[in-house]
Structure formats: structure tokens, C-alpha cells
Steps between C-alpha positions, in 0.01 A plus 500: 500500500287297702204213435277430793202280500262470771275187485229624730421799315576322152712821422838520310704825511821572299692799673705676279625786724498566894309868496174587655226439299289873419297332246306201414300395165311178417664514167218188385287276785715409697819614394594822729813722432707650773700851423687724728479893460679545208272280332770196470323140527612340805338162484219342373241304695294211329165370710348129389876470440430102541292554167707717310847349535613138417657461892492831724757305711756429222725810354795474242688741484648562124798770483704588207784746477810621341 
């Protein structure tokens, strides 16, 4: 998985899988879902992201396993 944020376009994408992207939907304003063919989401794009996250720059990552 990958988090990118670009400051000049305020945007914050979380990549969940490296596939081509067939299909997009603006799930709510501003929130736009990426899926590949088989209908599998492969990230997730947020625009305003400055205004919709507490710090676009900042990820933690949180993991738990057996």
C-alpha cells in the first residue's frame, strides 16, 4: 500500500494495489474510487484533502497480526 500527498493539487491518494485503473467513481464530492477490471478497489483518491484530513502529510501506519 501506498499514501501520496501532493500539496499543489491538495490531493491525497491511498493505493491499495498496483493494477490499471478501468474504472473510476466519485463515491461522495470529492472522494473518487479507483477499481481495476475485475471490479477490485485499487486506491482511493481524496480532493480538498487539506480539509478533510487532520495532516495529509502525516500517516501512521497501525498493523496487527497473529
Amino acid at each position: 500500500m501506498k499514501v501520496h500527498y501532493d500539496p499543489e493539487t491538495d490531493t491525497l491518494t491511498v493505493v491499495f494495489r498496483e493494477a490499471p485503473v478501468a474504472e473510476s467513481d466519485e463515491d461522495k464530492p470529492g472522494v473518487i474510487l479507483d477499481y481495476d477490471h475485475d471490479g477490485n478497489l485499487v486506491s482511493v483518491e481524496l480532493l480538498d484533502a487539506s480539509k478533510r484530513v487532520e495532516d495529509p502529510r502525516s500517516v501512521t501506519l497501525s498493523a496487527s497480526g497473529s
